[in-house]
C-alpha positions as CSV (number, residue, x, y, z in Angstrom):
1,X,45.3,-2.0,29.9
2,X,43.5,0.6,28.1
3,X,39.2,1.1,28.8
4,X,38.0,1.3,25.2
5,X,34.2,2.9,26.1
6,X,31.2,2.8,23.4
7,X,31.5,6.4,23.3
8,X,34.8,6.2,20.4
9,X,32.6,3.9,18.4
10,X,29.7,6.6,18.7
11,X,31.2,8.3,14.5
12,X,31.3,4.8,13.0
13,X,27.6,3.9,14.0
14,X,26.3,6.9,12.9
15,X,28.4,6.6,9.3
16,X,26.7,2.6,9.3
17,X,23.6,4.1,9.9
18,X,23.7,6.9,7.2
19,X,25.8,4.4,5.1
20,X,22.5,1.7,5.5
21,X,20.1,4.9,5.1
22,X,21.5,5.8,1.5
23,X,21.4,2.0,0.5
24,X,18.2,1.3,1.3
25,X,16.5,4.6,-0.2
26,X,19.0,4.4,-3.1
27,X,17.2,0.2,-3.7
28,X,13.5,1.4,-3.0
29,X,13.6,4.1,-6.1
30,X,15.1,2.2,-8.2
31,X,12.5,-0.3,-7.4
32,X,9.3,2.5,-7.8
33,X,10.9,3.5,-11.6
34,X,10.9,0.0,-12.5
35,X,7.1,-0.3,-12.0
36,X,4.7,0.4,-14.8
37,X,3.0,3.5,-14.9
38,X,-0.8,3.6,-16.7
39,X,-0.8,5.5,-20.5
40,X,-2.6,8.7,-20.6
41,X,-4.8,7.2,-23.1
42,X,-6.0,4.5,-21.4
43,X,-7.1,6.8,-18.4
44,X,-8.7,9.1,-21.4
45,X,-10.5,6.8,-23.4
46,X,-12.3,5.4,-20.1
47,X,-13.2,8.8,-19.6
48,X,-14.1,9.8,-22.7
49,X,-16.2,6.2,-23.4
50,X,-13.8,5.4,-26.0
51,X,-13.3,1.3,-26.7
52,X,-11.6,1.6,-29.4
53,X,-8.7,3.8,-27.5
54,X,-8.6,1.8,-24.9
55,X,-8.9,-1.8,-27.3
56,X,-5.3,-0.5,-28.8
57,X,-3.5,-1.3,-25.5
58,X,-5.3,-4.9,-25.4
59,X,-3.0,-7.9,-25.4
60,X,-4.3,-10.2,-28.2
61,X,-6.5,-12.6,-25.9
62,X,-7.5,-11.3,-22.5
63,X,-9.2,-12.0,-19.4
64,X,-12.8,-9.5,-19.4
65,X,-15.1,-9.4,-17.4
66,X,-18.2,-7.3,-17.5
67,X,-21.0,-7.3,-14.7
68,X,-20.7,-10.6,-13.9
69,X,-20.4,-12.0,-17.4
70,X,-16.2,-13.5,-17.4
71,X,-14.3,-15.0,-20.2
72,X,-11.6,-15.4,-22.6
73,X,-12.0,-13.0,-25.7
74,X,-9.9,-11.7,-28.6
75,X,-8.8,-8.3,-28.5
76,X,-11.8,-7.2,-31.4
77,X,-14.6,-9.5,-29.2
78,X,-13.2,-7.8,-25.9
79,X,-13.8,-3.9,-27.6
80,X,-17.2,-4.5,-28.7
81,X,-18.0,-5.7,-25.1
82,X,-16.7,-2.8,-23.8
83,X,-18.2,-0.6,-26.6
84,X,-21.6,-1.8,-25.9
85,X,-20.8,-1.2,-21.4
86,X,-20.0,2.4,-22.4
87,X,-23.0,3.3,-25.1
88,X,-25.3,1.5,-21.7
89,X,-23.0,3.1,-19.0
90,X,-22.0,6.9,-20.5
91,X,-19.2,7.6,-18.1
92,X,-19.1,10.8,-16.2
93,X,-16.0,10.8,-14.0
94,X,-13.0,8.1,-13.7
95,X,-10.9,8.1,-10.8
96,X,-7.8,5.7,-9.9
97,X,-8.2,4.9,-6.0
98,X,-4.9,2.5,-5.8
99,X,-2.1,1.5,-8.2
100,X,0.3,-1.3,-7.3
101,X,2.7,-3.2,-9.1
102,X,6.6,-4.0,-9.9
103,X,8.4,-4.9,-12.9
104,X,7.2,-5.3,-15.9
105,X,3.4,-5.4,-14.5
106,X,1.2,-2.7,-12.6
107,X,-2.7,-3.1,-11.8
108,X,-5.3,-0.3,-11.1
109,X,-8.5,0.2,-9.1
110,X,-10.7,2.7,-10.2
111,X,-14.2,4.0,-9.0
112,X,-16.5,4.8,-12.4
113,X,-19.8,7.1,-12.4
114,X,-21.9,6.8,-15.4
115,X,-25.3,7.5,-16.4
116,X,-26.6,4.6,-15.0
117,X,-24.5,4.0,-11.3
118,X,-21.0,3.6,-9.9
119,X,-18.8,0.7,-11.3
120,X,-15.3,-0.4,-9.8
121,X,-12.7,-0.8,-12.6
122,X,-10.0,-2.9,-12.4
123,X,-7.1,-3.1,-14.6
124,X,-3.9,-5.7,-15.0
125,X,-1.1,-3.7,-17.4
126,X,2.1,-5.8,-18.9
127,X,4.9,-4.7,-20.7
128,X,6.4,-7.2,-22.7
129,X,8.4,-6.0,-26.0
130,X,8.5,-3.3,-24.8
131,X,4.6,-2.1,-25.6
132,X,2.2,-2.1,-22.7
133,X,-0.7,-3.9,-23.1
134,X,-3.6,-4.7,-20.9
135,X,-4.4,-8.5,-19.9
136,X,-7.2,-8.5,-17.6
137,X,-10.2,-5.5,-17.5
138,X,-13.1,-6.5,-14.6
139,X,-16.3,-3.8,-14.4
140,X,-17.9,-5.0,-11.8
141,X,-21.0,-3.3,-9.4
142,X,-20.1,-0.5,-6.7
C-alpha cells in the first residue's frame, strides 16, 4: 500500500485557491461597472445653484422633500421648489460623503454649505431607457 501524504495535494489547493481568487474578483467588477455612476451635471448644477440643470435629470413625478416639507410633485413643481431652496440657500461647496448602489439604481449623500448653514443632500438615481433620471431629492438640516 502506498502513503498518499497532503503534501502531493499541496499544487492543486493552491491552483483552487488562485482559480476561486480570479472568480470572485472577476464577479465583484463586473458587479461595481454595473452600478450607476452620478452625471457631472447634476453634481454641477447643485454647485452652481442651478434647478433648472438639475430638473432635466428629474423623472416625471418624484418624491422631494425640502426642510421638512415632503410630497409628490411633477418634474416643473419639483424645480421651482428647488429654485426657490437655492435663491434662500446660495450654495458654497457640495461634497458627496457616500455613494451606494447596484444595477440600474445608485443613491448619494452629500453634505451642502450655503449662505445660510449646512444641509445633507440625498439623492436616489434610476436608469430606465436608458436616461438617468432622479426619483427621490431630500434637503434636510445638518
Amino acid at each position: 500500500m502506498v502513503n498518499v501524504g497532503f503534501e502531493s495535494f499541496r499544487p492543486v489547493k493552491y491552483s483552487v485557491l488562485l482559480i476561486i481568487s480570479l472568480v470572485v474578483g472577476l464577479h465583484v467588477q463586473v458587479q461595481a461597472q454595473k452600478a450607476l455612476e452620478i452625471p457631472r451635471k447634476i453634481v454641477v448644477g447643485i454647485e452652481k445653484g442651478d434647478a433648472k440643470s438639475v430638473a432635466l435629470f428629474f423623472n416625471d413625478n418624484l418624491e422631494l422633500a425640502v426642510l421638512g416639507t415632503e410630497n409628490i410633485y411633477s418634474k416643473r413643481q419639483a424645480e421651482f421648489i428647488l429654485q426657490k431652496f437655492f435663491r434662500e440657500n446660495v450654495p458654497q461647496g457640495f461634497y458627496i460623503k457616500h455613494q451606494g448602489g447596484k444595477k440600474n439604481t445608485t443613491y448619494f449623500i452629500a453634505d451642502l454649505t450655503t449662505t445660510n448653514g449646512r444641509f445633507k443632500m440625498v439623492i436616489l438615481l434610476k436608469e430606465t431607457d436608458q436616461l438617468v433620471k432622479i426619483h427621490q431629492l431630500r434637503i434636510e438640516n445638518e
